[in-house]
Wavefront OBJ file of the C-alpha trace (Angstrom):
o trace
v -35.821 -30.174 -2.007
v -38.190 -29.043 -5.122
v -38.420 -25.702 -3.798
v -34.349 -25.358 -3.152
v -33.957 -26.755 -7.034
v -36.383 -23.875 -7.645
v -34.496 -20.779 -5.767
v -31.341 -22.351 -7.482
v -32.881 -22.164 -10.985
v -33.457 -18.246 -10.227
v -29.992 -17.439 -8.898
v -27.939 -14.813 -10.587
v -25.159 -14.002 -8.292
v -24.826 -16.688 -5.922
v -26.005 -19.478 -3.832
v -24.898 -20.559 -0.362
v -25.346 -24.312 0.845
v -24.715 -25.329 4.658
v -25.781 -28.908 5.029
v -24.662 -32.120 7.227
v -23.530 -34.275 3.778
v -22.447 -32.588 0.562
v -24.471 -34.802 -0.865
v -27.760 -34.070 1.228
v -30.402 -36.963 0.797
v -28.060 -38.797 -1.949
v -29.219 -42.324 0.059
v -32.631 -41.313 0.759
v -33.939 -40.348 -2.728
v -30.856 -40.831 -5.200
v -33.365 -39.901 -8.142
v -34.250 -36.371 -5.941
v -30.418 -35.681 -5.390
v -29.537 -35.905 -9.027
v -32.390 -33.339 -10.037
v -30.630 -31.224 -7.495
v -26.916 -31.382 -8.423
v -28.391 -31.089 -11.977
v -30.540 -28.103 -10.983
v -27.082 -26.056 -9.568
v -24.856 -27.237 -12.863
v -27.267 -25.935 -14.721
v -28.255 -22.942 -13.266
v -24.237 -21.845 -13.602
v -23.723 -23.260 -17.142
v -26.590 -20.582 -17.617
v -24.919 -17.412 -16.189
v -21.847 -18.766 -17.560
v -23.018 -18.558 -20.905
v -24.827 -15.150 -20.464
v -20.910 -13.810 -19.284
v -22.372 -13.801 -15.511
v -20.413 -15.776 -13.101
v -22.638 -17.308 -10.193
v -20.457 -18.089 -7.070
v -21.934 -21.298 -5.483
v -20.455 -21.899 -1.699
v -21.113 -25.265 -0.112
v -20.065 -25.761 3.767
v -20.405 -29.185 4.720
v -19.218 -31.191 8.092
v -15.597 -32.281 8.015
v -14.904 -35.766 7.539
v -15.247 -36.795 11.258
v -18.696 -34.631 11.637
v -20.253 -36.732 8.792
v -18.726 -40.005 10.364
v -20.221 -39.272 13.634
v -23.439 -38.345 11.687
v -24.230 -41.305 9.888
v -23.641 -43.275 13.287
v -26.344 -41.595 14.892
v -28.388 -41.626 12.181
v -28.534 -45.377 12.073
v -27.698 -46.314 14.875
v -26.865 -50.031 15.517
v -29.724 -50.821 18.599
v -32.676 -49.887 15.147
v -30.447 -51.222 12.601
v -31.868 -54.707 12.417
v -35.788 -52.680 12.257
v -34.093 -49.987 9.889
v -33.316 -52.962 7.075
v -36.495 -54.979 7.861
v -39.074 -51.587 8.211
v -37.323 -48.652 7.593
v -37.088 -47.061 4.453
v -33.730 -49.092 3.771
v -35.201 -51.183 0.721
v -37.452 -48.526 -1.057
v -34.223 -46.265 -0.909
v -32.038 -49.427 -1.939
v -33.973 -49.984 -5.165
v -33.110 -46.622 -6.466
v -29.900 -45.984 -4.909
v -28.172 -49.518 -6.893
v -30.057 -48.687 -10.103
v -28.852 -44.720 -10.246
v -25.213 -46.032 -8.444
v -24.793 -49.137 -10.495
v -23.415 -51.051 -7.303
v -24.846 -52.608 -4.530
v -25.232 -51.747 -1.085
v -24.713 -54.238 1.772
v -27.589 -54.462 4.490
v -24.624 -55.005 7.480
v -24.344 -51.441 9.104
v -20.691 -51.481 9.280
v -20.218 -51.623 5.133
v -23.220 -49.617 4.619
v -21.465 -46.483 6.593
v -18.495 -47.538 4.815
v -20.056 -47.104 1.710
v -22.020 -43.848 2.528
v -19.172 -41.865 3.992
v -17.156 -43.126 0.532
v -20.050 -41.686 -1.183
v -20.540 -38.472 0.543
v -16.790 -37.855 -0.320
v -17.299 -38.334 -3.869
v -19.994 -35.542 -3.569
v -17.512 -33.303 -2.251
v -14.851 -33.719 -4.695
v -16.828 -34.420 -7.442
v -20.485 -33.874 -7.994
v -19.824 -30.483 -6.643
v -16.602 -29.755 -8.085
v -18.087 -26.368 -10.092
v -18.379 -24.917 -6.302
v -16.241 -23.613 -3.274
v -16.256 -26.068 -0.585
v -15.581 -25.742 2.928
v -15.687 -28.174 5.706
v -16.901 -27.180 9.152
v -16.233 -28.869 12.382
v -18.693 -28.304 14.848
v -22.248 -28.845 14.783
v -24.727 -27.734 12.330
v -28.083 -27.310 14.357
v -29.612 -25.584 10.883
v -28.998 -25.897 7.031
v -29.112 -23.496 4.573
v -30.023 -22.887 1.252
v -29.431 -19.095 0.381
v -30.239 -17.177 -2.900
v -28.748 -13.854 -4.199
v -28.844 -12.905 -0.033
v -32.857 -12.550 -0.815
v -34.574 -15.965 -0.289
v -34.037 -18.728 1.662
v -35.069 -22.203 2.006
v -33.638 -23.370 5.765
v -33.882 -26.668 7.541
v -34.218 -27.703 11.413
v -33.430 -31.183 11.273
v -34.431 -33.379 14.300
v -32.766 -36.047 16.293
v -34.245 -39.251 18.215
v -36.431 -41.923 16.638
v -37.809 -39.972 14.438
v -35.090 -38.077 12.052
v -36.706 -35.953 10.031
v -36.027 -32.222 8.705
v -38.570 -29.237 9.062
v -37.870 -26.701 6.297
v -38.690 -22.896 5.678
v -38.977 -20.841 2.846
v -38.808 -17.531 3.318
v -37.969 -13.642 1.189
v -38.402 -11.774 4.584
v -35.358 -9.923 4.792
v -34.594 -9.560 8.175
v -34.638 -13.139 8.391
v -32.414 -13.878 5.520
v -29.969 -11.460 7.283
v -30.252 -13.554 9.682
v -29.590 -16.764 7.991
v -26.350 -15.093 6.090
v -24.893 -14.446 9.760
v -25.287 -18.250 10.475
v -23.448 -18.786 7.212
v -21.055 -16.377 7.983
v -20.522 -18.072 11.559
v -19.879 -21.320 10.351
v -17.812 -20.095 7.559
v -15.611 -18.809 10.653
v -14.831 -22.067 11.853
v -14.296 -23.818 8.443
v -11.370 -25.017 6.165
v -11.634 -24.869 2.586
v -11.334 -28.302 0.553
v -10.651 -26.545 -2.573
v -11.819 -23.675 -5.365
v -13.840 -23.697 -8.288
v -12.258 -23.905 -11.700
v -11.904 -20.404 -13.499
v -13.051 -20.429 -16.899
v -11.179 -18.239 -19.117
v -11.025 -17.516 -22.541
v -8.882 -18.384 -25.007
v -7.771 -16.557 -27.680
l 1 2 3 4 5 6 7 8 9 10 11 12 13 14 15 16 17 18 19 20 21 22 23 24 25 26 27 28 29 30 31 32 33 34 35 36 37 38 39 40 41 42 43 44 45 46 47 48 49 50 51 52 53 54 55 56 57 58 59 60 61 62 63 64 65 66 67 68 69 70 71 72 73 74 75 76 77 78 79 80 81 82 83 84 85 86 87 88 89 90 91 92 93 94 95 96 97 98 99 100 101 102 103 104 105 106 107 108 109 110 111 112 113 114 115 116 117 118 119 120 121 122 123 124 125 126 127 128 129 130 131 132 133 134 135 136 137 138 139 140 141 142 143 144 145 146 147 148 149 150 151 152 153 154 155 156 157 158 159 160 161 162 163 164 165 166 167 168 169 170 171 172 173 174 175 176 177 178 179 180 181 182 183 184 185 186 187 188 189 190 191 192 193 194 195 196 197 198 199 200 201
């Protein structure tokens, strides 16, 4: 996630997000996701100021998608193991501090609480972008730059949920990644558009 908030910090025309959550790894390292909502506010106050808009586009799974989601990414046979040895109390810590709440450790509240959060992303830590929901499944996300760099994700099921994540400024391949865009785009609805900022006088 350091080198998306870099590629972000460099955009001047647009950036493309595809992810599972809107607000990708807001549970797992709450500190991490604020430097990255922070990085894309920024990075368009910037181009805002310099009288360059930056179009930011962020395709997320529809409400059901991230429901399913959640339930197979803690799913209740690990749950107890999860709490005990997982990361659940490291990312706990943080999360109540940087939330100001507290998160239950029975699985049916905590995805509850997760899926209220990731909605709040949606309509409101991202509210400066175009958002679009997307009902299928997302095998890869996507991080795209000015359609010239790239920072995409393989994320793997099964025990062991983790993400494996490229960088890459070969075009061919960032081609490549726009199509995916473009082919989820396809099946998406849009939640709703980015203020225009005019001005007055």
């Amino acid at each position: 996630m350091a080198e998306v908030d870099r590629i972000i910090s460099d955009a001047r025309e647009s950036v493309f997000i595809a992810t599972d959550f809107p607000g990708h790894g807001s549970w797992r390292d709450r500190g991490r996701y604020g430097a990255y909502v922070k990085a894309i506010e920024n990075r368009k106050a910037e181009r805002v100021r310099r009288g360059h808009p930056l179009s930011v586009q962020v395709l997320c799974l529809d409400a059901n998608g991230r429901e399913r989601a959640l339930e197979d990414r803690y799913p209740e046979p690990r749950w107890k193991e999860y709490v005990k040895k997982g990361g659940f109390q490291r990312s706990r810590r943080l999360y109540e501090e940087l939330e100001n709440c507290q998160v239950s450790e029975s699985r049916p509240q905590f995805l509850q609480q997760m899926l209220e959060r990731q909605q709040r992303a949606l309509d409101s830590d991202l509210r400066l972008a175009d958002r679009w929901e997307y009902p299928g499944l997302m095998p890869m996300y996507l991080w795209i730059i000015d359609s010239e760099k790239a920072v995409f994700a393989i994320p793997s099921f099964g025990d062991h949920m983790t993400e494996y994540a490229f960088y890459t400024e070969e075009a061919g391949l960032v081609q490549a990644l726009m199509s995916v865009w473009a082919r989820y785009l396809e099946s998406a609805k849009q939640v709703s558009s980015q203020p225009v900022l005019v001005k007055s006088g």
